[in-house]
C-alpha positions as CSV (number, residue, x, y, z in Angstrom):
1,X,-109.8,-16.3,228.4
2,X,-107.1,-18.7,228.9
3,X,-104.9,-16.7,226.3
4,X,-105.5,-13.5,228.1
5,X,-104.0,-14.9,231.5
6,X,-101.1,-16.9,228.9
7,X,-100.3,-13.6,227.7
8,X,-100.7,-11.4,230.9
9,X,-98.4,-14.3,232.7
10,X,-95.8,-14.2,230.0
11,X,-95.2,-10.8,230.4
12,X,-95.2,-11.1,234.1
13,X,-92.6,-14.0,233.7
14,X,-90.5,-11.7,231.2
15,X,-90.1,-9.1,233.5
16,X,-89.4,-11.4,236.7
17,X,-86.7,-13.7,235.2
18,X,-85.2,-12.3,232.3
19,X,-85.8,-8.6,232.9
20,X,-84.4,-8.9,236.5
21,X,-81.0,-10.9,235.2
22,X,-80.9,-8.9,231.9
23,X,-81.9,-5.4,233.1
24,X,-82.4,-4.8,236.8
25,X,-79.1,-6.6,237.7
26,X,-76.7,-4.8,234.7
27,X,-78.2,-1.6,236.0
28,X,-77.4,-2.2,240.0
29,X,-73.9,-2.7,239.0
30,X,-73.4,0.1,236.2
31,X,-76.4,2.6,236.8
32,X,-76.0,2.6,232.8
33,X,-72.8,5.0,233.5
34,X,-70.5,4.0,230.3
35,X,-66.8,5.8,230.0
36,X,-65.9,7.4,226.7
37,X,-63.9,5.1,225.3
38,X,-61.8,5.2,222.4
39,X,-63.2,5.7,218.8
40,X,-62.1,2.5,217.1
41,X,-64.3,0.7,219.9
42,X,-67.2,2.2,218.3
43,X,-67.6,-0.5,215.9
44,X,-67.2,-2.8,218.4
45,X,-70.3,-1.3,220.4
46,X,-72.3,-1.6,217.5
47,X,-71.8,-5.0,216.7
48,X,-72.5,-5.6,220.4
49,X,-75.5,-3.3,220.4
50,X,-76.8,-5.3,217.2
51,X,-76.9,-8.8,218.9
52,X,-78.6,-7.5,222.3
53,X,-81.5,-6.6,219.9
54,X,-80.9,-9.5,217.9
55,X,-81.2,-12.1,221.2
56,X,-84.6,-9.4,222.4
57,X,-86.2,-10.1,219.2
58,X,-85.8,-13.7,219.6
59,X,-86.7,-13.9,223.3
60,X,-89.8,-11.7,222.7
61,X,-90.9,-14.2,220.0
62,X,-89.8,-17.4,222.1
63,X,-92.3,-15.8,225.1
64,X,-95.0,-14.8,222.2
65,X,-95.3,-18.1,220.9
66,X,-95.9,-19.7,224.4
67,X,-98.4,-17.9,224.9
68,X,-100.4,-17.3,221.4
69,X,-99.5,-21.0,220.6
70,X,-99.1,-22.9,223.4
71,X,-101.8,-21.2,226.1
72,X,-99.2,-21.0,228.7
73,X,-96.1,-19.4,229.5
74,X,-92.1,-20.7,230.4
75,X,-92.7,-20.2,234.0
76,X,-93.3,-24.0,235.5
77,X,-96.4,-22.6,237.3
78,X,-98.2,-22.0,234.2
79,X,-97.0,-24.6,232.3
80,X,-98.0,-24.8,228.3
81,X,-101.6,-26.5,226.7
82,X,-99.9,-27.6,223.7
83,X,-96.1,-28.3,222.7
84,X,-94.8,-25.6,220.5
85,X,-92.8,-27.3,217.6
86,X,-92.2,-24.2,215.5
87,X,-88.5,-22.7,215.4
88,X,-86.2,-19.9,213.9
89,X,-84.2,-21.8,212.3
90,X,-84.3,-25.1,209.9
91,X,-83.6,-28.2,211.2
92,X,-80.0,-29.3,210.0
93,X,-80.2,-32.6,210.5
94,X,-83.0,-34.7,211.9
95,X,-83.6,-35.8,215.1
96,X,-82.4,-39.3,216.1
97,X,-86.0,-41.2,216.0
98,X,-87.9,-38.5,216.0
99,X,-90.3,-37.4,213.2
100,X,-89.0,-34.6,210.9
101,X,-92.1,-33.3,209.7
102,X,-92.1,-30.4,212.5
């Protein structure tokens, strides 16, 4: 049961914060109206088009695992059961004093 409301509040929070500063606020200003532009921008646009789905797959994964592994979600109202340790990328160095077994 507790997953159920970590995952149904996750969502929630996704679409409040992120959604509204990512999505609702790009949109007031632009309506999603682009000019043509050029056609040695295009490469350009898809580099930039590959890191917006780039950062969305790793902010839909950072919200998953709050709520799958850590019964909770970001939002500070419903904070986290457990501390999720797990990451994208390999530690480089360890942390000063802390245990690098994570």
């Amino acid at each position: 049961m507790r997953r159920a409301f970590a995952v149904f509040g996750s969502a929630l929070f996704l679409a409040l914060a992120p959604g509204t500063l990512a999505g609702l606020a790009p949109w007031w200003i632009s309506r999603w109206r682009f000019e043509s532009l050029a056609d040695w921008w295009l490469p350009l646009q898809v580099v930039g088009g590959l890191l917006v789905v780039a950062g969305t797959l790793v902010l839909l994964d950072s919200f998953a695992r709050f709520a799958i592994k850590g019964l909770g979600t970001p939002a500070p109202v419903f904070p986290t059961r457990y501390l999720v340790i797990t990451r994208w990328l390999p530690r480089l160095r360890p942390w000063p004093g802390g245990n690098d077994q994570a």
